[in-house]
C-alpha positions in Angstrom: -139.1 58.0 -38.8 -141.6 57.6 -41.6 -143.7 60.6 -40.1 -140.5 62.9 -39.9 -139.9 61.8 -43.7 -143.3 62.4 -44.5 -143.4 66.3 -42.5 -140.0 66.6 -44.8 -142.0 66.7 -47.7 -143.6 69.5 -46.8 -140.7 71.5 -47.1 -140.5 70.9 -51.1 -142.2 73.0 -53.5 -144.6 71.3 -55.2 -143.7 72.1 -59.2 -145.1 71.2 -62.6 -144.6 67.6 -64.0 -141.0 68.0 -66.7 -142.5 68.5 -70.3 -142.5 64.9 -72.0 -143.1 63.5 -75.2 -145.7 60.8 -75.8 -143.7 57.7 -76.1 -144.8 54.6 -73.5 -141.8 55.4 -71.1 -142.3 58.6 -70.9 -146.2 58.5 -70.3 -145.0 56.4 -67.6 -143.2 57.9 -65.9 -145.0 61.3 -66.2 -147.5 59.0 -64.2 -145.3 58.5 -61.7 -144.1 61.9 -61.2 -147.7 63.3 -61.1 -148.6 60.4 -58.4 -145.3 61.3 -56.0 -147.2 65.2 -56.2 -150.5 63.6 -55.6 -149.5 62.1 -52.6 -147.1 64.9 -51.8 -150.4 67.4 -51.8 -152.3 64.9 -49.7 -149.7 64.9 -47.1 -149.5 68.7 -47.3 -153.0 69.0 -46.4 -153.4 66.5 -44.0 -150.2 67.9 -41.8 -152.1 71.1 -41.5 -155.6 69.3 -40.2 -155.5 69.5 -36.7 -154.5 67.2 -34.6 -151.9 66.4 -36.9 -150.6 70.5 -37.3 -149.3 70.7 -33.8 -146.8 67.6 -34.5 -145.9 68.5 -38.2 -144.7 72.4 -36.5 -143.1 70.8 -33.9 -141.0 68.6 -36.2 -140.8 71.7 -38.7 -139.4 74.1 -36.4 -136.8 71.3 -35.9 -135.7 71.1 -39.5 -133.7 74.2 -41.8 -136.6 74.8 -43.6 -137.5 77.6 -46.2 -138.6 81.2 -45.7 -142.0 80.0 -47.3 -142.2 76.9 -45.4 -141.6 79.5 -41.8 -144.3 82.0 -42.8 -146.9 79.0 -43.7 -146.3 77.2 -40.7 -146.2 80.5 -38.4 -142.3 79.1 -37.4 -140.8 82.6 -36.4 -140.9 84.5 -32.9 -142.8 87.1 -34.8 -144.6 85.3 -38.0 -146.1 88.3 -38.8 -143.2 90.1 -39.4 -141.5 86.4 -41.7 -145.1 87.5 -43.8 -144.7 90.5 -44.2 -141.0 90.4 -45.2 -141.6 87.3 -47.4 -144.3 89.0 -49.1 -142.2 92.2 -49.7 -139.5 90.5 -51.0 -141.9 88.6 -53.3 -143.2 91.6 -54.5 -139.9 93.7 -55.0 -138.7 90.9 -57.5 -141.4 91.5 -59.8 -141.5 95.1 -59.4 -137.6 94.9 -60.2 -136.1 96.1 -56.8 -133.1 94.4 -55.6 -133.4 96.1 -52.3 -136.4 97.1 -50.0 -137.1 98.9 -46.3 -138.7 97.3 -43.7 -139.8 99.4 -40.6 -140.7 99.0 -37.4 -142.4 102.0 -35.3 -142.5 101.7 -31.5 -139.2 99.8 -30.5 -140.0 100.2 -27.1 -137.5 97.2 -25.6 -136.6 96.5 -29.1 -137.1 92.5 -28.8 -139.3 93.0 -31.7 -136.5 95.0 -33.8 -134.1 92.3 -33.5 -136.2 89.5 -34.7 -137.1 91.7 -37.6 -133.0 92.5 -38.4 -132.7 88.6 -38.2 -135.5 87.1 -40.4 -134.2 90.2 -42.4 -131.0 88.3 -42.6 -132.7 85.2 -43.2 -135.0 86.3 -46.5 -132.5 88.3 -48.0 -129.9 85.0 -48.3 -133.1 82.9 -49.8 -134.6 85.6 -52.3 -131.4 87.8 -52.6 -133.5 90.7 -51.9 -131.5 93.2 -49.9 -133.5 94.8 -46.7 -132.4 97.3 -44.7 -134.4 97.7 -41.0 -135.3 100.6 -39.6 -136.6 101.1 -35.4 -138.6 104.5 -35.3 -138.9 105.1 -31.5 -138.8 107.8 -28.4 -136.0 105.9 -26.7 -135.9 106.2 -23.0 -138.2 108.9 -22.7 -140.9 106.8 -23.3 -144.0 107.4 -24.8 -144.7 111.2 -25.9 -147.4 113.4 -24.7 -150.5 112.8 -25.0 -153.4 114.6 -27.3 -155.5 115.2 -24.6 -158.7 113.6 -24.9 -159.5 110.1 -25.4 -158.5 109.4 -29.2 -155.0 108.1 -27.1 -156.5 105.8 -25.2 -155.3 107.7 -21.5 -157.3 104.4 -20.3 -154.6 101.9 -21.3 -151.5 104.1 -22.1 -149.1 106.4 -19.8 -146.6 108.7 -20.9 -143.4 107.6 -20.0 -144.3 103.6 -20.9 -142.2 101.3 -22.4 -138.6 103.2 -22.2 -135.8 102.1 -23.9 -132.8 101.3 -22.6 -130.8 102.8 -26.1 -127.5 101.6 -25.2 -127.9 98.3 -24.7 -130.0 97.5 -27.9 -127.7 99.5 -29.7 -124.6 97.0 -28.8 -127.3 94.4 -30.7 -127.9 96.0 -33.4 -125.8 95.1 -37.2 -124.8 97.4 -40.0 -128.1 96.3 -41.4 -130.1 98.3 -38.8 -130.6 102.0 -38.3 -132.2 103.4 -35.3 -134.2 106.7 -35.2 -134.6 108.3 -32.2 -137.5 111.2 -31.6 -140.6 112.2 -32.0 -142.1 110.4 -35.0 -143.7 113.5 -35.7 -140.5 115.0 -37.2 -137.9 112.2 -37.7 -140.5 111.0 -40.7 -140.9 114.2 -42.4 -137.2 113.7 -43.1 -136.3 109.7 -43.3 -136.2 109.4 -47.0 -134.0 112.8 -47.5 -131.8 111.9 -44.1 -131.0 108.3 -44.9 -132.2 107.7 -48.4 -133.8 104.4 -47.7 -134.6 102.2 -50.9 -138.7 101.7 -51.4 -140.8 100.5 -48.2 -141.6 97.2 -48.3 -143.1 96.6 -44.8 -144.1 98.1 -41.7 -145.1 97.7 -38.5 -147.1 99.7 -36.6 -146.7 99.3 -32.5 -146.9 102.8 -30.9 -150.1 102.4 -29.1 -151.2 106.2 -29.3 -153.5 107.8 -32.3 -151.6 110.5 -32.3 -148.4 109.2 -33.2 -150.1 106.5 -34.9 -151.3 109.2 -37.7 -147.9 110.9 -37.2 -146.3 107.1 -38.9 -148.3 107.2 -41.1 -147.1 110.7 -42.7 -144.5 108.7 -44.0 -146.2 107.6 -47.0 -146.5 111.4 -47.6 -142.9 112.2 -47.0 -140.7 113.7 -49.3 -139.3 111.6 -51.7 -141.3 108.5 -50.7 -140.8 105.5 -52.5 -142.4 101.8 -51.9 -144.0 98.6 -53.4 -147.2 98.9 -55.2 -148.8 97.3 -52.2 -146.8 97.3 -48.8 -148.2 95.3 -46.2 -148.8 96.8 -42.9 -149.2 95.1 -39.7 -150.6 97.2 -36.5 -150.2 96.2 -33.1 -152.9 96.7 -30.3 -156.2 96.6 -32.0 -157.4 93.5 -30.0 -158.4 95.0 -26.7 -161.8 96.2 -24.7 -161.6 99.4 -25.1 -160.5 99.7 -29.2 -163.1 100.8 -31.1 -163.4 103.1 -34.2 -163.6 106.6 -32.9 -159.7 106.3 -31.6 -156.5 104.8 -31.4 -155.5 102.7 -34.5 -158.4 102.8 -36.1 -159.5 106.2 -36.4 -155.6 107.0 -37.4 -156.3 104.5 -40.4 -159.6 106.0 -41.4 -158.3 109.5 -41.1 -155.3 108.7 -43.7 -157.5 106.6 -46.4 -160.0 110.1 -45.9 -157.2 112.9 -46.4 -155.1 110.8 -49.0 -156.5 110.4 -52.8 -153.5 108.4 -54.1 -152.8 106.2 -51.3 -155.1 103.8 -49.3 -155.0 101.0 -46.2 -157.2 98.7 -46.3 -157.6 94.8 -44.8 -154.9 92.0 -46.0 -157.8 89.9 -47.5 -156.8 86.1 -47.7 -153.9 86.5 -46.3 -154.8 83.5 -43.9 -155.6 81.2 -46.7 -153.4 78.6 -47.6 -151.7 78.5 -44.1 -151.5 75.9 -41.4 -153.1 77.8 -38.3 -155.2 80.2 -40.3 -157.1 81.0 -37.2 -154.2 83.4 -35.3 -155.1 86.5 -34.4 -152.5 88.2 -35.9 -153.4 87.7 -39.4 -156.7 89.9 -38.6 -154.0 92.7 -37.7 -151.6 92.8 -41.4 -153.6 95.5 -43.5 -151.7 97.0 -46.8 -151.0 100.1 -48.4 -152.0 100.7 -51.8 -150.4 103.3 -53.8 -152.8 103.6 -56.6 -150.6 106.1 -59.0 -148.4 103.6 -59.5 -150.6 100.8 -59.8 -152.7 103.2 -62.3 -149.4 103.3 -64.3 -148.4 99.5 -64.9 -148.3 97.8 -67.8 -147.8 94.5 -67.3 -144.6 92.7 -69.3 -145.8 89.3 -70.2 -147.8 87.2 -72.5 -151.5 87.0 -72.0 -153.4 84.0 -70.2 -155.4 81.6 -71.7 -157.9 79.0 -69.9 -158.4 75.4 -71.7 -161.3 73.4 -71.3 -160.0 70.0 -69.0 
């Protein structure tokens, strides 16, 4: 029982000692507050040092726990979509959006789209950030034509893979989720004018070919595009024998950050710090899109920092 009390712990947020005056009691018990956050640190780290990680999740995944406490701890069927929505919505509050898009392209079966409409759910009630979901996707055709050559990887892919069976995810899906049937080639050109989405904050990226790959990615060049300063990205299928650089993923990524000036993907850098299995794969695979007019453009609205000497 003391070990569950102790993994509870690690649900609180650590916070600053209350501002007290000098007087004996008070010196006191600021001692005693910063002692409870000493020990409350130490038990933080220590739950996340293995062999004591894979009991402390176990126990978590048992308890309600926060958003934050999910994404750090890898709780969700698909914790890189609970990062990438918890960062989004951490971002849209100090950018001053109430409400953000999150996208996923390649539904295929659409196991992934659901878990993204729920933790949707699930971060909007904790940050009242509103997020609407979106499922970009061929539907039971399948994957589209090919390009021809080998940039679509013809070694691992088929046309015709991963259907969807529309009807049936469609009876899942809540007034929170919109799904967009067709070639991603068009139905992008016209997402923001058709359905006037607030600002991306997310996307994921699971439609195996380059071809439709760079086709997504057109988005960020729509018509009437609007998203965070920097939208994290995460991209599916960039872990296997044959990637490499010259196709696929990969050369859909370098091909955007070469053709667009004002917008540019690059790596999620320390994203794993901080979190208790820092070592998943999928961390390697959450990149981010920069839009640097806007960044170019902000003035910050707050006092300046200062660093004392301890």
């Amino acid at each position: 029982m003391r070990f569950v009390y102790a993994i509870q712990q690690l649900t609180l947020t650590t916070k600053s000692p209350p501002q007290l005056s000098s007087q004996p009691d008070n010196i006191y018990i600021r001692q005693i507050i910063k002692e409870k956050l000493i020990v409350r640190e130490f038990i933080q780290r220590l739950a996340k040092e293995p062999p004591f990680r894979i009991v402390a999740r176990a126990i978590l995944k048992k308890l309600k726990v926060s958003v934050k406490t999910k994404d750090i701890w890898a709780l969700s069927k698909r914790p890189q979509y609970m990062t990438g929505l918890v960062e989004a919505s951490n971002q849209a509050i100090k950018q001053g959006h109430k409400e953000i898009s999150v996208i996923e392209f390649g539904v295929a079966g659409g196991n992934g789209l659901l878990v993204l409409q729920e933790e949707a759910e699930i971060v909007e009630n904790e940050t009242g950030v509103k997020i609407k979901v979106y499922g970009f996707d061929m539907g039971a055709r399948g994957l589209p034509s090919f390009i021809g050559d080998y940039r679509d990887h013809p070694d691992a892919w088929k046309q015709g893979d991963y259907a969807m069976d529309e009807e049936k995810l469609k009876s899942r899906l809540t007034d929170r989720t919109t799904l967009i049937l067709g070639n991603v080639n068009e139905t992008v050109k016209t997402f923001f004018k058709t359905y006037n989405p607030p600002p991306i904050g997310f996307v994921s990226f699971d439609l195996d070919l380059y071809s439709s790959t760079k086709d997504a990615l057109g988005i960020f060049n729509a018509a009437g595009m609007k998203m965070l300063w920097n939208t994290p990205l995460y991209f599916d299928d960039i872990e296997f024998v044959f990637n490499h650089r010259f196709a696929g993923v990969f050369l859909a990524i370098r091909e955007f950050n070469e053709e667009n000036e004002n917008f540019k993907i690059d790596h999620w850098y320390g994203v794993e710090s901080g979190r208790a299995f820092p070592e998943r794969y999928f961390y390697k695979k959450l990149y981010v899109c920069h839009d640097l007019i806007s960044i170019s453009n902000v003035i910050l609205d707050r006092d300046t920092i200062s660093l004392h000497i301890k």
